[in-house]
N, C-alpha and C positions, 0 to 999 in steps of 0.2 A: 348810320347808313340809311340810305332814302329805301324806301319802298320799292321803287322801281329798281333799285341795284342791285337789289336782296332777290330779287325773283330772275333778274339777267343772270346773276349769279350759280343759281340753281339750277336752269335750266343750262350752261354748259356744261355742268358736272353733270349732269343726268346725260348728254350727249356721249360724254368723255366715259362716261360706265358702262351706254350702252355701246358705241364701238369696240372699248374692250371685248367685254362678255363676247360681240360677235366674231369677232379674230378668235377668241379662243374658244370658241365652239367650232372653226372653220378649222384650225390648224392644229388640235389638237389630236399626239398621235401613243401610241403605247412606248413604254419604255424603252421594247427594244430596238423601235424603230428608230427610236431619239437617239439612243446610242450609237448605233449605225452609221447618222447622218452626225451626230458628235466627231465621228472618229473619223468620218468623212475632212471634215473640217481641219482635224487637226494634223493630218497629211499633206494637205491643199498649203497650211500655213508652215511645214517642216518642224511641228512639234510632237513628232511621236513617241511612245511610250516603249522603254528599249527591248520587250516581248517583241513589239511593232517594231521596232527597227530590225530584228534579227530576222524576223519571218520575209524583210522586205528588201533587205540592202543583201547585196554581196560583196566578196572582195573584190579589190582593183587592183594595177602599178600601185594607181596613190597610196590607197591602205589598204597593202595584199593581207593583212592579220585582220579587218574588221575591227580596228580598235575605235574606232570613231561611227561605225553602225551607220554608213553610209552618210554622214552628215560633212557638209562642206568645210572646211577648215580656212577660218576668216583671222586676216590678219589685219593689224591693227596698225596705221597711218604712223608713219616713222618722222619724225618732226624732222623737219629741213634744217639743216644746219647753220648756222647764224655766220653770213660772210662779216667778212674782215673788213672794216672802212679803209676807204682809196683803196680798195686790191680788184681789178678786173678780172669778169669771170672770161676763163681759155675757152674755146669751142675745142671741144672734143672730139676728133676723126671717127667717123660712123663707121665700121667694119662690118657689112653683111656676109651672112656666109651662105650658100646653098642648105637648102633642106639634106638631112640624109637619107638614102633609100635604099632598095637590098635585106640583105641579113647584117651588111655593118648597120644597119640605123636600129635592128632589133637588139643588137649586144649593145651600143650604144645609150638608145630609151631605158632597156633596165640598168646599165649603171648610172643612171641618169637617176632615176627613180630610189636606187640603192643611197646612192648619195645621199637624195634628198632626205630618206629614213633614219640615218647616222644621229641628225640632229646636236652634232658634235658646233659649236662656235668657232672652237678652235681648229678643226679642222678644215673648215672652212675658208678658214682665212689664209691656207698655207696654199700656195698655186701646187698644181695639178703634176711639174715633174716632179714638186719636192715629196710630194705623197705620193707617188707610183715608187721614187727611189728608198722609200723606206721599207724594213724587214719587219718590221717589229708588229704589221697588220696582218701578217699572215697566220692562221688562216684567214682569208675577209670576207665578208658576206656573200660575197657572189660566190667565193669557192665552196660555201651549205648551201647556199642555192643550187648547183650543180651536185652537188651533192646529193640531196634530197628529189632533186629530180630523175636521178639515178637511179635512185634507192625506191623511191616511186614505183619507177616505171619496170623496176626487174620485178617487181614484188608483186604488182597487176598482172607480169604476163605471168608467174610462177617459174621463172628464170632463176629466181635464187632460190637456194635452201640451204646452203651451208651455212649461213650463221642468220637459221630463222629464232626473233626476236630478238636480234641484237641489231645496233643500231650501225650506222658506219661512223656515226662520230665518236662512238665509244670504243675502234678499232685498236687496238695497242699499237699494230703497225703504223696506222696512220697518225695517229698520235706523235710517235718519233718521229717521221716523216716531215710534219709540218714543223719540228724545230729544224733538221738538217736544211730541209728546202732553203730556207731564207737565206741558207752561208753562201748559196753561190758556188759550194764544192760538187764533184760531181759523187752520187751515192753508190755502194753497192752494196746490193743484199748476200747477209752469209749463212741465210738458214738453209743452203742448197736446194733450194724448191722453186718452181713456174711461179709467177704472179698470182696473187688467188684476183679472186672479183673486186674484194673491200680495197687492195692495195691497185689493182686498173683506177678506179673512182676514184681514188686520192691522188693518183696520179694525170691524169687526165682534166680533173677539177683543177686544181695546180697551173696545168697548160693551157686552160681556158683563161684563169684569171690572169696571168703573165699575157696573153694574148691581149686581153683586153684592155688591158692597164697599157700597152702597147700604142694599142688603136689611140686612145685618148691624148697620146701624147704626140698624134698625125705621122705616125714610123709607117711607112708605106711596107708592107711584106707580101713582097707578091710569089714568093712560095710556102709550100707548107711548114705550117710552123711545130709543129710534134711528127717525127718519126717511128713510129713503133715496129722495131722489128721483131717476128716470128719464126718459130720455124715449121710451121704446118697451119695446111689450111682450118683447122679443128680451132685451134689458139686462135688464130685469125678473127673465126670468125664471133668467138669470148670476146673481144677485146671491141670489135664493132658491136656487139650486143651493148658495152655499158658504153658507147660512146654515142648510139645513136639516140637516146634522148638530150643529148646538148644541142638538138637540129634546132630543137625551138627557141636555142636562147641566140641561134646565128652560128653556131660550132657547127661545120660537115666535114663528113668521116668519109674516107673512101678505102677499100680494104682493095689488095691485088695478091694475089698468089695464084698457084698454077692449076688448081680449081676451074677455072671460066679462061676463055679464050682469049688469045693478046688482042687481038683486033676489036673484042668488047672493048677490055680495059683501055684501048691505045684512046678508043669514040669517048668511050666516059670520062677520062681526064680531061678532053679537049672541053667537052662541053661542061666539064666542073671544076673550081679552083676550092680543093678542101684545104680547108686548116689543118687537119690532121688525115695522116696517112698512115695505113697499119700493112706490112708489106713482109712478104719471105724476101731472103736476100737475092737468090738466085731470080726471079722473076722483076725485081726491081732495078737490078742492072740490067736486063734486056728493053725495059721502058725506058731507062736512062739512054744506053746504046742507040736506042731510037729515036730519041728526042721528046719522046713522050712525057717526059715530068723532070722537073730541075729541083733538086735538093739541096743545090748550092747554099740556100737560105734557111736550113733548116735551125730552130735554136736549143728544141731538146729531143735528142736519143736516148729512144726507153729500148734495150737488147734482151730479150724476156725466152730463157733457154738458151741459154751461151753456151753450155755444152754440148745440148743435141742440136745445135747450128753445127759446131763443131764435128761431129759425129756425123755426121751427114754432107759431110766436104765443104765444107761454105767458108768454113774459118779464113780463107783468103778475101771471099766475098764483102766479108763485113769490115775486113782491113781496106779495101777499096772505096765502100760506103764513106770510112769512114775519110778517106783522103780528098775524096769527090763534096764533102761540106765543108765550106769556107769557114773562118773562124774556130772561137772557142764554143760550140755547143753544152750542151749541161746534157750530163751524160748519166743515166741511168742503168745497171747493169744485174740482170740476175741468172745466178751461178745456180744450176740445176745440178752441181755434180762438185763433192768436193776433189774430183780426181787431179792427181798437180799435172797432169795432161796440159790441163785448159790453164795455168798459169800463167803462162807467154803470150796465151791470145788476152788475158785481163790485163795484163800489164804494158801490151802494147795498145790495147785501148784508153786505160785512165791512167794518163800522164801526169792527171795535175794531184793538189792534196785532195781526198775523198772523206768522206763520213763512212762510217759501216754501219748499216742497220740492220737488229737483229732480233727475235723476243725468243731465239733459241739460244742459253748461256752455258752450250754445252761446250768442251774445250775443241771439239770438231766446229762447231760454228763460230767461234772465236779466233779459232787461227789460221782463219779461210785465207789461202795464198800469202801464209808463210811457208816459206823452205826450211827444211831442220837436216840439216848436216850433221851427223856423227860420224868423228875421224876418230883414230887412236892417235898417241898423243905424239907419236913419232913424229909425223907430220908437221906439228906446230910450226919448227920453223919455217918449212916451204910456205906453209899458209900465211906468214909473217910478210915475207919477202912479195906475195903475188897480192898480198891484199891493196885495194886503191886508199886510202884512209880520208873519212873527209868528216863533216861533223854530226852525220847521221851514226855513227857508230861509238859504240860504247864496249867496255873492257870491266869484265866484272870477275874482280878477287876474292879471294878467300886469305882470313888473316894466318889460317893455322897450315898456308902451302908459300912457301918461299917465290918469290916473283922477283928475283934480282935478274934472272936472265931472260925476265920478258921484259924489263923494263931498260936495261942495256940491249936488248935487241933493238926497240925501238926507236932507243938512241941512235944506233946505227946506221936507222932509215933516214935519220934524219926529222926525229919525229920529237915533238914536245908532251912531256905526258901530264895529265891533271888529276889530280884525285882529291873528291871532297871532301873526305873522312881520310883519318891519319891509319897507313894500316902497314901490318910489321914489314919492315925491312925493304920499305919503299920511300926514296928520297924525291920531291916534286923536283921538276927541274923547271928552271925559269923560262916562261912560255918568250915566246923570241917570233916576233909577224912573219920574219922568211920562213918560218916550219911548221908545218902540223902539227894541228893541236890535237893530240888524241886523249878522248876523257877516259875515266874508272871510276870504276863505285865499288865498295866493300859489299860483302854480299848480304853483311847485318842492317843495311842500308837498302838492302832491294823494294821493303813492306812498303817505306814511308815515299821511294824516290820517283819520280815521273819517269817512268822510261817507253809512254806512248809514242811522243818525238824522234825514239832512234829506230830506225831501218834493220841495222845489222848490232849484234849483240855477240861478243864472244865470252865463250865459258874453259878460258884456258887450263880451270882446275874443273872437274864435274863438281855438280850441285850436291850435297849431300842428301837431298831426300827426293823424291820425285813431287812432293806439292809446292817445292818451290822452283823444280822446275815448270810445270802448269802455271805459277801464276805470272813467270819469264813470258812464257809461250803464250798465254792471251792476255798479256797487257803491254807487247810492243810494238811498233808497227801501228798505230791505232789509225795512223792518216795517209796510208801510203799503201799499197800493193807490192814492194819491193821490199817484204820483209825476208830476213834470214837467220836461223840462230844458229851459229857455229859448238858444237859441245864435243868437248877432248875427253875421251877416258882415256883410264890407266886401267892394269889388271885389280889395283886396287876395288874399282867400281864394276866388278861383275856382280855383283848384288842387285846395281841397276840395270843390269842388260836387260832382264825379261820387262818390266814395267815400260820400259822404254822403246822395246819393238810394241811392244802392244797400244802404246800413243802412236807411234806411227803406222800401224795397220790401222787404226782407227780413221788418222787423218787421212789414210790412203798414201800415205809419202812409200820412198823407197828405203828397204831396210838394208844396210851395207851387209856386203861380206864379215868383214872385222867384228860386226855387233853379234853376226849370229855365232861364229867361232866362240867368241869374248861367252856371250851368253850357254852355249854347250859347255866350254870350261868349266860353268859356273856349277851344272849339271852332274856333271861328274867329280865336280869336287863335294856334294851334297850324296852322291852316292859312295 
């Protein structure tokens, strides 16, 4: 290297050092300010440190849980599909639709947003009525989201305290609840008690998500879609308590009973169309009478105190409610009163098969609107001849009581008899289509046989012990309201007289003449 190269040389390094040096005398700053302007930096570029992202991000729709710590969620370029040589591509018909606005567009965005969280493939790919018409998602997410917002908001204002720290998901009622929901039958409850709070929110949530799965599928409901009847303004106003936080997901509540004046409520419905309506009977037909509200479309009746509606004159009321809604409604029904009073008014409400829900397995909640006839046994044949026979009824023997002249009665009607099990001195006769088929069952057969499906049940010989009558009595009838169990003594069975008024004061049923004589008999033969 020349001389001259050697010293050009030296003298840019010497430039290049002293620049340095002076930058970092000028910018040099303490640690923690570096740090500072560090973390400045790495916010600017969206790489924070997830302490940092907790103290900075909040929930969204997108991610209401925070599981992405406010970070955007980038998806990756889905490779175009490779056309098919000689195959021309279609143009596609563009379908725009209107923005939505309102309260439908806010139930809409969250299940919009709900979808999107599923992150199911396969759900995805299935269109919109096939997945609204399935059962099997119920509970679904939006029904804990209403849920929770519920349970929320009674819990801030100290509205609840009956079941403080327990959750509503871990309700037993509601639990049963959300298997029955999805059959489509209509329920009633047989633990004789008002609605409590956990079971309003399961039921309400319920109505919201059928509502909304509704909307989705462009079903126009231009009346309310849950009716909840009451019979005071006290309930009333429980039942708008857990309904008023669905305001924010687009659900409005409108309550009317005879509390506040008609000419409010007539101003209030004009100027509101609520999805849910919580209403006494008596005050709802005089809105109807005036045009004020149409229920013609209603799709579920929740009746919460059927008794003391009943108790209070209305019991015609809610028969008219009920005539005044078009269609099959999903009928919800709670019995405050095992008295068989109110029997006639249940039974001319739920027509169709029902579920019974219950977390009381007592034999009073069990055999909620069954009838228990006790005749003596003189009677049989009348009751032979008036009885209609169809295939809800079943005939249940005993091997060690002769049954040849029930079984030639039967004949006589014209009836075909079946029996499963072989039992003494009983010949099947050949079932023939023009005649009624009437079944029987051995009574050694009662443990293992299903007898939820029959209605009516006769005990043309008495039961020999009273737990197998109990477990007659709440395991038949299980789908129906139209239960009855017909039981024949002899003076043989005055043993079971006293046990057997005493199931039926229990139930509140009527105890005959013949059972209390039969039962005194019994008295004086022990004295």
């Amino acid at each position: 290297m020349a001389k001259g190269d050697d010293s050009i040389l030296k003298k840019r390094n010497k430039k290049i050092r002293k620049r340095l040096s002076g930058k970092t005398d000028k910018t040099s700053v303490s640690a923690k300010i570096a740090a500072v302007i560090a973390a400045k930096k790495r916010r600017k570029a969206g790489k924070r440190r997830i302490c940092e992202g907790m103290c900075f991000s909040l929930p969204s729709l997108d991610d209401p849980f925070n599981d992405r710590r406010g970070k955007t969620e980038f998806k990756t370029k889905e490779e175009p599909e490779k056309k098919k040589p000689f195959q021309k591509e279609k143009a596609l018909p563009v379908k725009r639709k209107s923005a939505p606005s309102g309260k439908g567009a806010v139930r809409q965005s969250i299940s919009h947003k709900l979808n999107q969280r599923t992150g199911n493939d396969d759900a995805n790919n299935k269109s919109h009525s096939e997945k609204d018409n399935e059962i099997s998602d119920f509970p679904s997410k939006f029904v804990f989201w209403c849920l929770t917002a519920i349970e929320n908001a009674l819990r801030h204002d100290d509205a609840y305290t009956d079941g403080e720290g327990n959750s509503f998901f871990l309700n037993s009622w509601g639990l049963e609840f959300s298997k029955c929901f999805p059959t489509g039958k209509d329920l009633m409850d047989t633990d004789g008690t008002f609605a409590t709070t956990e079971q309003i929110a399961w039921m309400v949530s319920a109505a919201a998500d059928t509502f909304v799965r509704k909307e989705k599928q462009d079903v126009s409901i231009e009346t309310p879609f849950l009716l909840f009847l009451v019979p005071s303004e006290k309930k009333a106003a429980q039942v708008r308590t857990v309904c008023k936080p669905l305001k924010s997901l687009g659900i409005h509540t409108v309550s009317i009973h005879p509390g506040a004046s008609l000419d409010h409520q007539i101003h209030g419905l004009k100027s509101c169309e609520p999805e849910f309506l919580i209403a006494t009977p008596e005050r709802l037909l005089e809105l109807v009478s005036k045009k004020a509200i149409d229920i013609s479309g209603v799709s579920m009746l929740v009746i919460d105190g059927l008794n003391a509606i009943c108790n209070a004159g209305h019991a015609d009321a809610m028969k008219s409610i009920k005539k005044l809604i078009s269609g099959n409604p999903s009928l919800v029904v709670f019995n405050d009163s095992f008295n068989h009073t109110s029997i006639p008014v249940v039974r001319h409400l739920l027509t169709r098969p029902i579920c019974r829900i219950s977390i009381d397995n007592s034999i009073v909640s069990l055999s909620s609107c069954i009838v228990q006839s006790v005749q003596s046994l003189d009677i049989l044949c009348q009751f032979w001849s008036s009885q209609n026979h169809n295939s809800n009824l079943l005939y249940i023997l005993r091997k060690d009581v002769n049954c040849t002249k029930l079984v030639k009665a039967l004949e006589s009607m014209g009836c075909s008899t079946s029996l499963d099990s072989g039992a003494a001195n009983i010949n099947n006769s050949a079932v023939d289509s023009k005649r009624k088929l009437v079944t029987m069952i051995d009574l050694e057969d009662i443990s293992t046989a299903d007898i939820g499906m029959y209605d009516v049940i006769v005990l043309p010989s008495f039961v020999p012990s009273m737990d197998t009558y109990e477990h007659i009595l709440t395991n038949m009838a299980r789908q129906s309201v139209n239960g009855v169990l017909h039981g024949f003594l002899t003076k043989s069975d005055t043993e079971l007289a006293g046990p057997l008024i005493s199931i039926l004061e229990q139930c509140k049923q009527e105890v005959p003449e013949t059972l209390q004589d039969l039962h005194q008999a019994s008295n004086m033969l022990e004295d």
